[in-house]
N, C-alpha and C positions, 0 to 999 in steps of 0.2 A: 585359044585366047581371042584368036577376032583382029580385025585391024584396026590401029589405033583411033577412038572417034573425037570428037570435037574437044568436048569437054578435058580428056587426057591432053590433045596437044596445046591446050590453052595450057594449062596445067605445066607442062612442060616449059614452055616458052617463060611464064612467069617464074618457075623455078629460077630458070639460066637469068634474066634479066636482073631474078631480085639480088641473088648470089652473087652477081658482074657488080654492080652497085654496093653489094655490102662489102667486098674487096675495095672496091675503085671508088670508093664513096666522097672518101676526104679529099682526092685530088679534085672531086668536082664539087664538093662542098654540099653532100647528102648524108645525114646522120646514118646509122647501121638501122634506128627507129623507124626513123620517113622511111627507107626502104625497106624494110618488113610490112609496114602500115601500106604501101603504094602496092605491093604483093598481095596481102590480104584484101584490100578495097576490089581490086580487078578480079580474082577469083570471085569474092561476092556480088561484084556488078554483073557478071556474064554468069553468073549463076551456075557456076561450079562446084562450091559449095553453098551449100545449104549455111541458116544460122543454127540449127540443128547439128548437122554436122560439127559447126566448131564449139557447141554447147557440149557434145557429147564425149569431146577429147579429155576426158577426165582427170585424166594421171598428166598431159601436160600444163592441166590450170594449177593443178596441186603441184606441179617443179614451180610454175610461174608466182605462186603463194609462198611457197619456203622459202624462193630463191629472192624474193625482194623482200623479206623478212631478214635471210642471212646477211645479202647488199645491205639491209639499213642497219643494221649491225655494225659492220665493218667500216661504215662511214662516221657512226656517233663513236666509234672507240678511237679514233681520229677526234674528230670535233671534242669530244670531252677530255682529253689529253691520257685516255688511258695508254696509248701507244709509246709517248714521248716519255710518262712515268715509265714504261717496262723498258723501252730501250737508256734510261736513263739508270734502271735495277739492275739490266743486263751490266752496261760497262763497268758498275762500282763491282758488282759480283767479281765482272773477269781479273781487275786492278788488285780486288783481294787473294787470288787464288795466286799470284805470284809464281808462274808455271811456264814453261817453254810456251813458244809460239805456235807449234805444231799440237798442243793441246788445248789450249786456247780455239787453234781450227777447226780441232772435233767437235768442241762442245759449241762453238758458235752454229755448225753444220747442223748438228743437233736439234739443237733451239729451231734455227730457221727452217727447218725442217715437218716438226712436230707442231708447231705454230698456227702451221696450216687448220687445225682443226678447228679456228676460230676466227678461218676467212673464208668466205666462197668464192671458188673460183680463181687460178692463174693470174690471170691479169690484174686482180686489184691485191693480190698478197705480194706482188711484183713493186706494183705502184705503192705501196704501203711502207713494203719493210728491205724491200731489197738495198734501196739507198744507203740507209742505218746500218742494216746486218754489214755490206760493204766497206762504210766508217769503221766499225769496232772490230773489220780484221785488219784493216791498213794500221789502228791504233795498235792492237798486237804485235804489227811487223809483220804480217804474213803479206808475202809477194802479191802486189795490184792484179798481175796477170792470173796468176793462181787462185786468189779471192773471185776473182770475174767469171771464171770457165765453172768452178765450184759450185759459187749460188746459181751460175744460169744450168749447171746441171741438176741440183736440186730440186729448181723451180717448175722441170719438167717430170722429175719424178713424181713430187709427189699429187701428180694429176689424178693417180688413180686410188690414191687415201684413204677418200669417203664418197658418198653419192653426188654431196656437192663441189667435191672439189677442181669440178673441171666442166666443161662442157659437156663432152663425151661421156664422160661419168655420169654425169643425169640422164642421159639420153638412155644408158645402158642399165640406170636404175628403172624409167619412168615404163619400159618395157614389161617389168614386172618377173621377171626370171629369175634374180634374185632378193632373198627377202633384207631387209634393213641390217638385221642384227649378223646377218651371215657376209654382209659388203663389207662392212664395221670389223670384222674379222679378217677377212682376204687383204681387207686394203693393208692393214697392220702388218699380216704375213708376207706380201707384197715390197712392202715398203723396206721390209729387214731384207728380202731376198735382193732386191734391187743393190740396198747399201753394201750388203758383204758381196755382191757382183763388180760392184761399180770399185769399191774399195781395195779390194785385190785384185782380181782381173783388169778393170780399169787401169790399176796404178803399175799393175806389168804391161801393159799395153802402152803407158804411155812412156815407158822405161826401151819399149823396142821400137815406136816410132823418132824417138828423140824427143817430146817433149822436155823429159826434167834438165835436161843438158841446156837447151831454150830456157827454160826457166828459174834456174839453180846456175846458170853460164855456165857448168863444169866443163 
């Protein structure tokens, strides 16, 4: 392979800088944007990359095309009150079913769960619906702390869903390994293997650390 030349260790160094900055960005008052854009600028001033080069990254312009198509989605279904209609469907739904609290928490789990498939990405199906889904289990009755550990387990689940439902998840689509219809399938498979893990093994696991005793006082 050779010893590393110019061009890589510039490469490097902007990696580590820009990554330091997209971590530590808010304490110093730098968007996660400015620092990708100040990463990209200095690779193309020192002419590390070519504009070719970043012309010819094909499958990331096409994440970067779906992925602010799905972003503007998930912002007008906000903006046009479709969000507040559904969590507004959801609690008369759960008022009518008139059913213990502990079913009420499945179907909520559920919901929040499966939901996913009409946001992209973690972080804004978090900023979206977590709050809400959180109201309509305290409305239930189901325990603050138990609601809280639930949807923030969820929220990590279901990362690997669809292509877009996570970061990494693009990343592992835009590689090209696996085809659309066949992710679409795994994620689905994925998602029930997780739940019936998480759901019984989980919930004996938290029976032998002491959770339910914490959270039930028994």
């Amino acid at each position: 392979m050779g010893l590393v030349n110019k061009n890589e260790w510039m490469m490097l160094g902007t990696m580590l800088v820009t990554i330091t900055l997209w971590i530590f960005g808010e304490r110093l008052d730098i968007s996660t944007l400015a620092a990708v854009m100040m990463g990209l600028s200095v690779v193309r001033k020192f002419r590390v990359l070519s504009l070719d080069d970043c012309l010819s990254e094909k499958s990331a312009w096409n994440t970067f095309t779906w992925f602010a198509v799905f972003f503007g989605r998930a912002d007008q279904l906000n903006v046009l009150g479709v969000l507040q209609w559904f969590f507004g469907s959801v609690g008369s739904f759960m008022k009518s079913l008139a059913v213990r609290w502990y079913i009420e928490l499945l179907i909520l789990k559920i919901m929040y769960f499966f939901t996913h498939y009409l946001i992209v990405g973690q972080t804004t199906h978090i900023g979206a619906l977590y709050q809400a889904f959180l109201k309509m289990h305290l409305t239930a009755k189901v325990l603050g702390t138990l609601s809280t550990l639930l949807l923030a387990y969820n929220s990590d689940l279901f990362g690997a869903l669809t292509h877009y439902s996570s970061g990494h998840a693009a990343i592992y689509y835009i590689v090209g390994y696996v085809k659309l219809q066949d992710f679409f399938k795994l994620g689905i498979l994925m998602a029930l293997i997780n739940m019936t893990i998480w759901g019984l093994v989980g919930a004996l696991w938290w029976m032998i650390i002491g959770l339910y005793r914490y959270l039930f006082h028994l």
